[in-house]
C-alpha positions as CSV (number, residue, x, y, z in Angstrom):
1,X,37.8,150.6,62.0
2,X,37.8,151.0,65.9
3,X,41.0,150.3,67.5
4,X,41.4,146.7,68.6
5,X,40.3,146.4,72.4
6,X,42.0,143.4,74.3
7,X,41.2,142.2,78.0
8,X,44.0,141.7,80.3
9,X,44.0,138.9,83.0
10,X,44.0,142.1,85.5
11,X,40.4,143.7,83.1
12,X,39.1,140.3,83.0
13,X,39.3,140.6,87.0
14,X,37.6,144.0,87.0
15,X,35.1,142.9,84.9
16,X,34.0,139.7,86.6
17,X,34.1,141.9,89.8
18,X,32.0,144.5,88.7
19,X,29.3,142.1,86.9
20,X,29.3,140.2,89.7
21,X,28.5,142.9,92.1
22,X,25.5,144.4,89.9
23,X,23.5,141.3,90.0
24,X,24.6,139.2,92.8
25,X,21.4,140.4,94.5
26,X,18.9,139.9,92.1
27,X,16.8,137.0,90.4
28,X,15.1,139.1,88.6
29,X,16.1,138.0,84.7
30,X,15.5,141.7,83.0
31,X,17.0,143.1,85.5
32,X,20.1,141.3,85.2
33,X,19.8,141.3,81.6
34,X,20.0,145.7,81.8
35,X,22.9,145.4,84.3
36,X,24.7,142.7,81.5
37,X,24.2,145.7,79.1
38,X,24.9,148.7,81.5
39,X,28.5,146.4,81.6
40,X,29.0,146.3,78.0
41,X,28.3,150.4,77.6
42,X,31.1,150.8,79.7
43,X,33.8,148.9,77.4
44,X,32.4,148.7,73.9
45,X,30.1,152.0,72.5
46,X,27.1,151.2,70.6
47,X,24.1,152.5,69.3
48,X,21.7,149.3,69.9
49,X,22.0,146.6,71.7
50,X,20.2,143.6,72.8
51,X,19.9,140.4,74.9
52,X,17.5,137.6,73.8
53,X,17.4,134.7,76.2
54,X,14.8,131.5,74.8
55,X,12.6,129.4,76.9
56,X,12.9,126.2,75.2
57,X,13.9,124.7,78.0
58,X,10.9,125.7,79.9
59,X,7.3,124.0,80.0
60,X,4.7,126.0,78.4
61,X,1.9,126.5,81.0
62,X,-0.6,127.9,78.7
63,X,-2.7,126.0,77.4
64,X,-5.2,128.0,75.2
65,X,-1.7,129.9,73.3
66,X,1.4,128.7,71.8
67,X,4.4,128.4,73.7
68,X,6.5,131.6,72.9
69,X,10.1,131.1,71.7
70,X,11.2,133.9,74.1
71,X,11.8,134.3,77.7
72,X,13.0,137.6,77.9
73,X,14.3,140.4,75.7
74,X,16.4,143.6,77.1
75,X,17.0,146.3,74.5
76,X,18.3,149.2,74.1
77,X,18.2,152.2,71.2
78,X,15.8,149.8,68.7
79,X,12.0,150.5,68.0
80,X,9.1,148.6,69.3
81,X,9.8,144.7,69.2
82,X,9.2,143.1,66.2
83,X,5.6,140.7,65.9
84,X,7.6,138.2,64.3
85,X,10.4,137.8,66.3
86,X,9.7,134.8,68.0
87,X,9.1,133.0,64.3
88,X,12.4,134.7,63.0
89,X,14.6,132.9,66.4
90,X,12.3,130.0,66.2
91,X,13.6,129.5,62.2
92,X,17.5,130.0,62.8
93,X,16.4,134.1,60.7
94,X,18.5,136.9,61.1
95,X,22.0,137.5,62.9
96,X,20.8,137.1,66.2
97,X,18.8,133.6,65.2
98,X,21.8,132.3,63.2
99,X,23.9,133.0,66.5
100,X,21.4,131.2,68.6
101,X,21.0,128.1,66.4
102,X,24.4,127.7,65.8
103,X,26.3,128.6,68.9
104,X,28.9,131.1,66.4
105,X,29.9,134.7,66.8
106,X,29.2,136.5,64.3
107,X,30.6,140.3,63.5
108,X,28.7,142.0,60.6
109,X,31.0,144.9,59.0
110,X,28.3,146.3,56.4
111,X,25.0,145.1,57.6
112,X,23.5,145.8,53.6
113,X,26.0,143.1,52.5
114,X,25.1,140.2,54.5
115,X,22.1,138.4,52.8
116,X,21.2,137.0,56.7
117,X,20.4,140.5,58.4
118,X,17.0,140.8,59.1
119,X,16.6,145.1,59.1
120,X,15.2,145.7,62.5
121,X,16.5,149.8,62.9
122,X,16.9,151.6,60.3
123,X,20.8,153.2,60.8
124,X,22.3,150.1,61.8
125,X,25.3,150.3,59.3
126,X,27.5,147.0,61.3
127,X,26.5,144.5,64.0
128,X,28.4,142.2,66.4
129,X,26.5,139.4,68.5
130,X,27.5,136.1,70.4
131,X,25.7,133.3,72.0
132,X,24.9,133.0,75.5
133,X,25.5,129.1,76.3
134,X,24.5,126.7,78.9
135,X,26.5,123.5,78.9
136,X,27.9,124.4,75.7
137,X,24.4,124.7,74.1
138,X,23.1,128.0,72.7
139,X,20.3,129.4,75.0
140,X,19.9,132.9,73.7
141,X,22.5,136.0,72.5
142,X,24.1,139.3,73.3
143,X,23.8,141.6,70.1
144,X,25.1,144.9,69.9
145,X,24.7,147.4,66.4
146,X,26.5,150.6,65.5
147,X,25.2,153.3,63.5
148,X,28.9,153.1,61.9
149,X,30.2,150.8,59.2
150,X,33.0,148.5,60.6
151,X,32.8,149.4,64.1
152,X,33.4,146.2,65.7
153,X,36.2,143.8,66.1
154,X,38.2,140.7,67.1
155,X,38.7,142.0,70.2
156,X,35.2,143.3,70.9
157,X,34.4,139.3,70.4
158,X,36.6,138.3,73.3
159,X,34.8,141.1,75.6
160,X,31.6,139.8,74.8
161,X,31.7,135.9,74.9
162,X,33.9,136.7,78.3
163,X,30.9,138.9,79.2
164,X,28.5,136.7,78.2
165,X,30.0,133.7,79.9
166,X,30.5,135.5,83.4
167,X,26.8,136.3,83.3
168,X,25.1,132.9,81.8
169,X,25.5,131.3,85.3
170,X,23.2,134.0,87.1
171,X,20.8,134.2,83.5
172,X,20.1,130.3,84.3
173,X,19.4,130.9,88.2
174,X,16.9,134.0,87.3
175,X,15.2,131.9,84.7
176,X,14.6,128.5,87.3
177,X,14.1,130.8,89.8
178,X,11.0,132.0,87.6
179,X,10.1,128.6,86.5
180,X,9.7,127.4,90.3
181,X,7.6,130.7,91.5
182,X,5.3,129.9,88.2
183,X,5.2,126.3,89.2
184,X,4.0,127.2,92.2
185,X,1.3,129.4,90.8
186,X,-0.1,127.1,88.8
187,X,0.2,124.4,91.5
188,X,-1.8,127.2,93.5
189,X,-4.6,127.5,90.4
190,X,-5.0,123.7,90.3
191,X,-5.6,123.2,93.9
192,X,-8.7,125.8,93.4
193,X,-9.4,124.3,90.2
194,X,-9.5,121.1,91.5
195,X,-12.0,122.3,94.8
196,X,-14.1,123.9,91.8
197,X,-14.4,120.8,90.2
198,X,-15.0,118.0,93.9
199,X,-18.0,120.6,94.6
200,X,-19.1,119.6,90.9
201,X,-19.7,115.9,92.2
202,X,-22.1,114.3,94.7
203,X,-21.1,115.4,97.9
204,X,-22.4,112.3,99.2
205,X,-24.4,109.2,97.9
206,X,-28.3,109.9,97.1
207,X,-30.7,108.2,99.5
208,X,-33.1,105.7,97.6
209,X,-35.2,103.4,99.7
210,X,-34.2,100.0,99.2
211,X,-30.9,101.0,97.7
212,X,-27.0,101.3,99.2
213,X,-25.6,103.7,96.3
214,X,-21.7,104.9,96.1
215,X,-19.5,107.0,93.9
216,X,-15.8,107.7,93.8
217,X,-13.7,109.4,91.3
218,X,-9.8,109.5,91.4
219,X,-7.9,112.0,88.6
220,X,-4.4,111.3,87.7
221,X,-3.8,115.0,88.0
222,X,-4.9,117.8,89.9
223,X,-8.3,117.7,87.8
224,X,-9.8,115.4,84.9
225,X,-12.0,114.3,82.6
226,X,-14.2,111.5,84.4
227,X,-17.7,112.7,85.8
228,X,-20.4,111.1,87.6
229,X,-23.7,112.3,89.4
230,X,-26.8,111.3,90.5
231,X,-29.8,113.0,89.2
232,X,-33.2,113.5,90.8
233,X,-36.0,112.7,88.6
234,X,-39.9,112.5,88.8
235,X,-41.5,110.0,90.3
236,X,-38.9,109.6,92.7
237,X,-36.6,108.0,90.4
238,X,-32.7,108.6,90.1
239,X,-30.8,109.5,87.3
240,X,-27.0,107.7,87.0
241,X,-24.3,108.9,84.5
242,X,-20.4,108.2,84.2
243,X,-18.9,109.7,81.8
244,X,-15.3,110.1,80.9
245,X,-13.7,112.8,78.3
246,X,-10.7,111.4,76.0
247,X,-7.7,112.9,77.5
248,X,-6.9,113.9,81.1
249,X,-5.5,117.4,83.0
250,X,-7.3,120.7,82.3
251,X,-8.7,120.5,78.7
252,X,-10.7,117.3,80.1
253,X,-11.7,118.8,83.1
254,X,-13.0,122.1,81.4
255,X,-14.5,119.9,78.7
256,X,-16.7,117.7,80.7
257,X,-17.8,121.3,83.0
258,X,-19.3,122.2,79.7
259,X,-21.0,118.4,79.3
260,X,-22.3,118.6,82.4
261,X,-24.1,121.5,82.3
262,X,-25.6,120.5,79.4
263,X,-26.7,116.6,80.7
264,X,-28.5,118.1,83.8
265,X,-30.8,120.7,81.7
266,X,-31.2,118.0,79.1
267,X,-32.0,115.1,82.0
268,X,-34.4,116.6,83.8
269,X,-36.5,117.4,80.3
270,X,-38.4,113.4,80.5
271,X,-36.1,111.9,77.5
272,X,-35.4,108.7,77.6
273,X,-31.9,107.3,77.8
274,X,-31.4,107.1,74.1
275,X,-32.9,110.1,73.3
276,X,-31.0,111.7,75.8
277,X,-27.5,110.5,74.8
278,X,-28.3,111.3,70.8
279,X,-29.5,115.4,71.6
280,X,-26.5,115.6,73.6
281,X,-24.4,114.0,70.6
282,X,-26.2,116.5,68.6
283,X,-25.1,119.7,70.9
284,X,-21.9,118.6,72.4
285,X,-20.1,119.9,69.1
286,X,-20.8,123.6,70.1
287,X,-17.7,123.4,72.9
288,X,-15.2,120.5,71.5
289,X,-12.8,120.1,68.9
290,X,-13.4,117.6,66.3
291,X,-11.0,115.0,67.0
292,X,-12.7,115.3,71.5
293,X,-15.0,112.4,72.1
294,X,-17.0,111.6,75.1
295,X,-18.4,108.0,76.0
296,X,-21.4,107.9,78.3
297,X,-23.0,105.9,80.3
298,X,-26.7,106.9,81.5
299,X,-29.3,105.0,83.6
300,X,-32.2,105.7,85.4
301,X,-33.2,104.0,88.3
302,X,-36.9,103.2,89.3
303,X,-36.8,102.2,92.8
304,X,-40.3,100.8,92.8
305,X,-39.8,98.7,90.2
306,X,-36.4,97.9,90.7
307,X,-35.4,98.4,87.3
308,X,-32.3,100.5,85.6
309,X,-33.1,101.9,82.1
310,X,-30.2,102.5,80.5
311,X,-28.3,103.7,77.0
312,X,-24.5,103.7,76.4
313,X,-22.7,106.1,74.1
314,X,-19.1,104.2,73.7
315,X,-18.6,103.3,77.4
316,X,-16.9,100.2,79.3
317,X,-20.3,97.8,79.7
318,X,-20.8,98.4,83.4
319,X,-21.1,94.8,85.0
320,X,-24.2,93.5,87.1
321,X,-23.3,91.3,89.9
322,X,-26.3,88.7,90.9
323,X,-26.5,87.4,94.2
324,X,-26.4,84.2,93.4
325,X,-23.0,85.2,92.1
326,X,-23.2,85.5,88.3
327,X,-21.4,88.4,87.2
328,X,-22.9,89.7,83.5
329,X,-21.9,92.7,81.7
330,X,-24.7,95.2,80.2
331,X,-25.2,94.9,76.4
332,X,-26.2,97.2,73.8
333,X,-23.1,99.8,73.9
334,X,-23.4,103.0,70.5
335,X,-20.6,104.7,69.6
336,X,-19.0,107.9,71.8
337,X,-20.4,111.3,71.5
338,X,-18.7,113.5,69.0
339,X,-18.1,110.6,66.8
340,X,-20.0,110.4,64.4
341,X,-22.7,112.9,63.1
342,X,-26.5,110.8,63.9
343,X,-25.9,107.9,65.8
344,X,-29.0,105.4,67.0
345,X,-28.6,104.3,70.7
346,X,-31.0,102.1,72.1
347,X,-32.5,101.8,75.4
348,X,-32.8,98.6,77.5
349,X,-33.8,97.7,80.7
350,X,-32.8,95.0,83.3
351,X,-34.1,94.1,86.3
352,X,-32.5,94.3,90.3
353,X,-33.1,91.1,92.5
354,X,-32.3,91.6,96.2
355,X,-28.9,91.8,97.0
356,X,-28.1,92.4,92.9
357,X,-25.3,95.2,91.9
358,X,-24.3,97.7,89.0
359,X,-20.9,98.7,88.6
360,X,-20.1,101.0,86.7
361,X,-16.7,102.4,85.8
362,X,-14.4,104.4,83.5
363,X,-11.2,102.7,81.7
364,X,-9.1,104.3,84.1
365,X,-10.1,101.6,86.5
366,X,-8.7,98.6,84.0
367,X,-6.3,100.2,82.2
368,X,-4.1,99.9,84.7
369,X,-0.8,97.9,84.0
370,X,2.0,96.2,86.6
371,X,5.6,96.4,86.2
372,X,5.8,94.0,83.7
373,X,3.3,95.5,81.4
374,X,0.3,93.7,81.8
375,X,-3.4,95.4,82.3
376,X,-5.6,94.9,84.9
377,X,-8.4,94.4,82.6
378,X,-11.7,93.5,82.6
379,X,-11.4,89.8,83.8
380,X,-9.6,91.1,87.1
381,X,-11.9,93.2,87.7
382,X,-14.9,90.7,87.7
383,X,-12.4,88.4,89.3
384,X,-12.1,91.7,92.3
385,X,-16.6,91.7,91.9
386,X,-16.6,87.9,92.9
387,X,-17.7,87.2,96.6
388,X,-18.7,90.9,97.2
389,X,-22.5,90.2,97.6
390,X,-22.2,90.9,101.5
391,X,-20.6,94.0,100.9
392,X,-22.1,97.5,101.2
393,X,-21.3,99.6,98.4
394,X,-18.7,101.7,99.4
395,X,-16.7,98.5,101.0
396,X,-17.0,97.3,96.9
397,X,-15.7,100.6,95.5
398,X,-12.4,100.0,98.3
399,X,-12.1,96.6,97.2
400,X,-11.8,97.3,93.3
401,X,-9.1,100.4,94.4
402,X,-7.0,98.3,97.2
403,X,-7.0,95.8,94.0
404,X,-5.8,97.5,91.2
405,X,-3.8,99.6,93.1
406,X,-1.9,96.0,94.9
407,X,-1.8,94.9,91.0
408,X,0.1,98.2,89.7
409,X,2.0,98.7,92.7
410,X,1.6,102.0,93.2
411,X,-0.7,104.8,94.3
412,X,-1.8,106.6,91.0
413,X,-2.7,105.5,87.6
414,X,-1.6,106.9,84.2
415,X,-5.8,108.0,83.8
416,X,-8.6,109.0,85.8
417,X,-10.4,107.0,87.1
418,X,-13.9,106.3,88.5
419,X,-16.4,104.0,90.1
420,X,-20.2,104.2,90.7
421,X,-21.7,101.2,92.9
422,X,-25.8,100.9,93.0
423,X,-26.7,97.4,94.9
424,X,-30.3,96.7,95.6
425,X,-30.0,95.8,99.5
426,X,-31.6,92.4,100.5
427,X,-33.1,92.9,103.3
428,X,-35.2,95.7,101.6
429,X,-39.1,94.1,101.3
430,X,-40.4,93.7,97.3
């Protein structure tokens, strides 16, 4: 047994003083983490040692990978880490996981006698470890092993929880310090991300003779899952999808890339509508997860005959305002892609008199709710349609956001949302 080491109030001073000065310059976390141990060397010998801080507190940011269990790890005198390690803290395993999950020191004298060590270096005889805390929780642990049976004591306890204490402050700054430089580089890749994804939309309404056409689409984050395009077909007519992927953020936005890409080679081949919609349902499988759904709404326009043939895989009914004021919402509406396996759609066709308009829109748009928890819904928004048969197209679109925005009272909404306006002007000869 080593001889009992005690700190005095004027060692205590010392200590805090030297600590203090190695990493009152730094918010770098490892390298306050070596100067923590460079501290301990001086007082207490070991063979090994260790510092494990978790990141449990931290928001994952990756999103194809499992959030790790640990922010950092300092060691010193041990092999290569251990594949597992994360699992074994994660599960409360070993001394330095029972430390963590319970918030107790621990001091091991015969490491082969304790049924909870987890063998990590092979002449580890005895082991010593305390937590590191942060408002009295356990956030990670100091650990320190001897080659030597019994080599720690009571008074090797006090050195390190006073250790570990004095430098838990500065472990907490280096690790929000990181947090807020990897904010800000993600914030960074979503602002690109985001410009990748605008340029991926009309950059401005197709001309169609006898037609004022609009588009808008809003994401509750940075990027999303709603989509909408207009497609040049043959015979100078106009293909019109909305489409919105279940789900929002980056997973929707990199899903409905992918859908894209496919709807514009699979547009442009002559299917009809329903045909379209049930080859897409038939590839879409190749870059989603089973539970990832996709409602679609397709239409093409024929200009010259001022019709709008159309099929609907599991999207809102968009709504056809007349001129004379009835407001009618489309029929025949299948179920979402990825769904189920062979689904039917059908196609239908209605016709455009002057000063008629489609309106088409994602749920985003009336699942909206106010502060007392009520939606939008669809009988607002025809309610927001009525009297807008003056209107050009984009002076619709701002009328159905100033709405539900006035209704929610506020700015964004908890999903994307889009709008695509086609009106049939009326001064345009038939």
């Amino acid at each position: 047994m080593s001889a009992i080491r005690k700190l005095t109030p004027e060692s205590k001073y010392e200590l805090l003083k030297d600590i203090s000065f190695r990493i009152r310059k730094t918010f770098d976390l490892e390298e306050i983490l070596n100067h923590l141990l460079d501290t301990v060397g001086t007082i207490i010998p070991y063979d090994a040692a260790g510092i494990f801080v978790l990141n449990k507190d931290v928001t994952s940011t990756r999103f194809h990978v499992p959030q790790t269990v640990i922010a950092d790890i300092v060691k010193r005198g041990f092999e290569t880490r251990s594949p597992d390690k994360d699992l074994m803290l994660a599960e409360g395993k070993g001394i330095v996981g029972h430390v963590i999950s319970t918030g107790n020191c621990l001091i091991i004298p015969d490491v082969g006698l304790d049924p909870r060590y987890v063998k990590g270096r092979s002449r580890t005889r005895s082991e010593i470890a305390v937590p590191l805390l942060r408002d009295g929780r356990p956030f990670g642990a100091l650990n320190l092993e001897s080659d030597r049976s019994g080599a720690f004591d009571q008074g090797d306890i006090e050195i390190l929880r006073f250790l570990a204490d004095a430098a838990s402050m500065s472990i907490e700054k280096a690790m929000l310090h990181d947090q807020i430089l990897e904010k800000k580089r993600i914030e960074s890749q979503l602002s690109l991300a985001r410009e990748v994804q605008e340029r991926l939309l009309p950059a401005e309404p197709p001309s169609v003779p006898g037609y004022d056409i609009a588009g808008i689409c809003l994401p509750t984050f940075e990027i999303g899952g709603d989509y909408f395009d207009f497609i040049p077909l043959k015979e100078e007519r106009l293909g019109v999808v909305v489409a919105d992927v279940a789900g929002n953020g980056i997973p929707a936005a990199l899903m409905m890339t992918a859908f894209r890409t496919l709807l514009l080679t699979r547009a442009r081949g002559g299917l009809t509508p329903s045909a379209l919609l049930e080859t897409m349902n038939r590839e879409i499988p190749g870059f989603t997860r089973r539970r990832d759904f996709i409602t679609v709404f397709f239409g093409i326009l024929d200009p010259g005959q001022h019709t709008i043939v159309y099929a609907n895989a599991g999207h809102n009914p968009p709504l056809v305002v007349r001129a004379g004021g009835l407001i009618e919402p489309l029929p025949l509406v299948g179920p979402g892609l990825n769904i189920v396996p062979s689904p039917v759609y059908e196609t239908s066709r209605i016709s455009l008199g002057e000063g008629d308009h489609v309106v088409m829109y994602t749920d985003g748009v009336v699942e909206v709710f106010n502060g007392e928890g009520v939606e939008f819904g669809h009988e607002r928004l025809e309610e927001t349609l009525r009297g807008t048969g003056e209107l050009e197209a984009g002076q619709i679109l701002e009328r159905i956001i100033r709405r539900t925005a006035e209704f929610a009272g506020m700015t964004t909404t908890g999903d994307d949302s889009t709008i695509v306006v086609v009106k049939r002007s009326s001064s345009h000869p038939v």
